[in-house]
N, C-alpha and C positions, 0 to 999 in steps of 0.2 A: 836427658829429659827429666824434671824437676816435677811430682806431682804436690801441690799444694793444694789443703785443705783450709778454707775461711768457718771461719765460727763465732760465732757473738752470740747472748740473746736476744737482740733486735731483729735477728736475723732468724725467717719462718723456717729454715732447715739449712745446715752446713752445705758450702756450695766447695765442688773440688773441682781446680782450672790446670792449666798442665803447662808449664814454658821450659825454654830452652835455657838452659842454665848460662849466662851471662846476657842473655838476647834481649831479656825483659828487664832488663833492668834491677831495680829493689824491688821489695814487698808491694810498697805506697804506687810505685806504675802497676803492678800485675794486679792489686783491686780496681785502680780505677778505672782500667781498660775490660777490667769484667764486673765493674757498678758494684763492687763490695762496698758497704760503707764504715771504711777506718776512718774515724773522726781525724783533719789533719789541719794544719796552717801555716807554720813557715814555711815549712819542706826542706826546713834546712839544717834539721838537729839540732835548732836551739831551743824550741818551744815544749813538745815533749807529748803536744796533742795526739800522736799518731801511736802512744806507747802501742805496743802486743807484746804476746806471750808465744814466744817460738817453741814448739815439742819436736827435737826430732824424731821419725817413726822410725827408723835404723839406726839405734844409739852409739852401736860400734862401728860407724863408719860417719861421723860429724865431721865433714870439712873445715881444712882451717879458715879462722874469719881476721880481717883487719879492722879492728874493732877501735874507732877515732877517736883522739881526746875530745872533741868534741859532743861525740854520745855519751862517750863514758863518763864527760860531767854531768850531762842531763840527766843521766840515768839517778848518779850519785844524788842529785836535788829530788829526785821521785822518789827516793829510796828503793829504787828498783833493781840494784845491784848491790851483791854484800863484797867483802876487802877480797873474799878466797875468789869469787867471782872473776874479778878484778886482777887477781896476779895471775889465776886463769888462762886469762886471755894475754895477758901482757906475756907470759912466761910461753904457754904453751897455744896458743893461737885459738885458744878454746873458746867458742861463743857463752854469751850467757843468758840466760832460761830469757829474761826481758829484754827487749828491742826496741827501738826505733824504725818503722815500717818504710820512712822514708829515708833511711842511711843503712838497713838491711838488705845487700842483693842477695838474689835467688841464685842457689848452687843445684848442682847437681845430686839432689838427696831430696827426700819424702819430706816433708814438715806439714805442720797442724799450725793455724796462726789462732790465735784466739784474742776477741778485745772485747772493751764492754759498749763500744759505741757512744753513739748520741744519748745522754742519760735522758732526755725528755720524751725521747720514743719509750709507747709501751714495751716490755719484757714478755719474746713468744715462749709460751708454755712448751711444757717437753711433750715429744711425739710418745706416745704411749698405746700400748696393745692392747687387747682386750683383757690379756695377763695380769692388766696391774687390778681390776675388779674386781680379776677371781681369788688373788692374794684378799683383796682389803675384805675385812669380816671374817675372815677364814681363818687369819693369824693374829691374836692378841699379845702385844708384848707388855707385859706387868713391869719388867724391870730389865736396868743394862745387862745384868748375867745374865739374861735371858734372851735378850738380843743378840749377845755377843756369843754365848751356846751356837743360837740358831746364823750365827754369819760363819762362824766356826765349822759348821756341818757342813752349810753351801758349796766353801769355800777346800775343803779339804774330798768333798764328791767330785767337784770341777777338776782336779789336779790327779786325784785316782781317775776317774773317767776317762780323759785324756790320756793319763797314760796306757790305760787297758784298749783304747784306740789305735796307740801310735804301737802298741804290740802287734793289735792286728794286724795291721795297714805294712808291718814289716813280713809277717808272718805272708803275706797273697805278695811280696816284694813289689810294694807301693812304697817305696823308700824317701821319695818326695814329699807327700803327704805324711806319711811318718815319721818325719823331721820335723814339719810343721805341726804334729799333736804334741808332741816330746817338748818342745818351743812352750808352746802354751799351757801345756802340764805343770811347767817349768814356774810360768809367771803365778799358775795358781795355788801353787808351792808357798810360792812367795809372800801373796796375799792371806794363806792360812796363817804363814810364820808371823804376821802382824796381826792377825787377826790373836794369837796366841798371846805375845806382848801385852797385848790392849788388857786381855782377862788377865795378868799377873798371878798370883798367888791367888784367885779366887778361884772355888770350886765350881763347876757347873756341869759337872756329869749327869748329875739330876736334870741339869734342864734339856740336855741331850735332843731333839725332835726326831721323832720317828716317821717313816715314810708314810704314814697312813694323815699323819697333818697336813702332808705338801698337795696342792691341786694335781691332779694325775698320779699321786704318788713318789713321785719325782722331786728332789728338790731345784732350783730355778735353773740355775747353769752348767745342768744336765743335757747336754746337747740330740739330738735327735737320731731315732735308730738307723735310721738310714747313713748316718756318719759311719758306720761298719761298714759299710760298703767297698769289697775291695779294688772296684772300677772306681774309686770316688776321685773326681780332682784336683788339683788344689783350689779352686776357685768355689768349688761344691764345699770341701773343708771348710773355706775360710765363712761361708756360709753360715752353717752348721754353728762352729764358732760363734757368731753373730748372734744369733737366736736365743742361745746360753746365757752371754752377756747381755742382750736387753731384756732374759728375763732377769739375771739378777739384779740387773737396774731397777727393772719396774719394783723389785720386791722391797729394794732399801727405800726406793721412793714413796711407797705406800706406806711401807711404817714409819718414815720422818712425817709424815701427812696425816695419820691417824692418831698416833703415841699421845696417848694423854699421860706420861712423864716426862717432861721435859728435856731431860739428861738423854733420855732415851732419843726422843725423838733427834736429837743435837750431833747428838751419835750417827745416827744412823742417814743423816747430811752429809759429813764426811766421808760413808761408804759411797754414796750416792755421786759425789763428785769424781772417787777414784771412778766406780764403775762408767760413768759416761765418758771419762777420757778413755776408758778401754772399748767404749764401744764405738768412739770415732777414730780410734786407731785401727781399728778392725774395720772401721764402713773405707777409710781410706785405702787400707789393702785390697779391698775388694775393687774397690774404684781404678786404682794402678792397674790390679791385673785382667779386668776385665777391657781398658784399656788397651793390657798388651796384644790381648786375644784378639780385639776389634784388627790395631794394626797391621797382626799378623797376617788373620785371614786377606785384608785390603793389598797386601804383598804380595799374597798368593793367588 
């Protein structure tokens, strides 16, 4: 069972549909059969109407793909695939990031398809909390060392957080859920270490924020107390999780929206894009496994 997730911005919220891995066909049958609208026209991998953007959400386990000369030249005229791409796949059966929705079949693995649509439909705005309000006014950013200070902070609280969770959750032997904190500890690791890169050689200790700046105290993708929780789920986890991440959405979003220095605000777009692919990677886990729970129970 293959869950896919659709995404566009013409599209009022990401819609996730679930097929049997060979059953449905490609990409281009499984939207049309659930009215997603991939802009398409030949349907036969020459034209290039249908491009998307495949993520898979379980990167260590990507299925091999037979990837046709066919797409692979279309692709090449989009510039949609680079040479390493390209020996990738030819070499190791390795898909690559851009697709063709109408010569891409559905396997058995998670994916996110993302396209831009029909460019003449209006662009839906992002869902937003009431969080992004109470950031905007609250936080002024003068300058990039100051924004990248304050993404530095978020980002390296998110990754200790998590980890001081998946301690817990080991500690009441919730082993499952403490694999899945450790995970995500993991990724915010990783977002601090770029987050590091970005400031280089510059100093910004001084610009440091302290918890008394943040709304609550807290800063954005600090997940909630009740994630201690030793009865917690995976399902409650991945929750929790979720709430973190679309605060720290809303927070990059209100300062690309507010920053009156440009640099700044350009910047902090960038964080804006990573974090909503992490928060539809996390609404689609939630989606699979609340799924599995549905079937479960329908079994029993």
């Amino acid at each position: 069972m293959a869950n896919v997730t659709f995404s566009s911005p013409v599209m009022a919220k990401d819609v996730t549909v679930y097929a049997v891995a060979g059953d449905r066909g490609t990409i281009l049958a499984l939207a049309k059969e659930h009215k997603i609208p991939i802009p398409f026209d030949c349907q036969d991998g020459e034209c290039g109407s249908c491009l998307v953007e495949v993520i898979h959400l379980s990167p260590m386990t990507k299925y091999a793909v037979a990837l046709t000369e066919k797409e692979k030249e279309s692709l090449r005229q989009l510039g949609k695939i680079t040479p390493e791409e390209i020996r990738n796949a030819e070499v190791n059966d390795m898909p690559p990031r851009h697709r063709l929705a109408c010569q891409c079949f559905v396997r058995n693995e998670d994916i996110m398809v993302t396209f831009e649509g029909d460019r003449t439909l209006p662009a839906q705005g992002p869902h937003l909390t009431p969080a992004a309000k109470t950031f905007k006014g609250r936080l002024k950013m003068e300058s990039v060392e100051q924004f990248l200070a304050f993404a530095l902070s978020v980002e390296e609280e998110a990754a200790n957080h998590f980890a001081e969770l998946g301690s817990a959750m080991e500690k009441h032997g919730n082993l499952d859920v403490a694999k899945l904190f450790r995970q995500l500890s993991g990724y915010s690791r990783l977002h601090y270490e770029e987050v590091k890169k970005r400031i280089g050689t510059r100093d910004v200790t001084h610009l440091m924020p302290s918890d008394l700046v943040w709304p609550d105290h807290v800063t954005p993708e600090r997940t909630e107390l009740w994630a201690g929780d030793p009865s917690l789920t995976h399902l409650d986890a991945l929750k929790a999780a979720l709430q973190g991440e679309r605060r720290g959405y809303e927070f990059y979003y209100t300062v690309a929206g507010t920053a009156s220095d440009p640099e700044v605000a350009a910047m902090a777009k960038l964080f804006v894009r990573e974090e909503a692919e992490h928060v539809k990677i996390l609404e689609a886990w939630i989606a699979r496994e609340e799924w599995l729970l549905k079937t479960h129970d329908e079994l029993n």
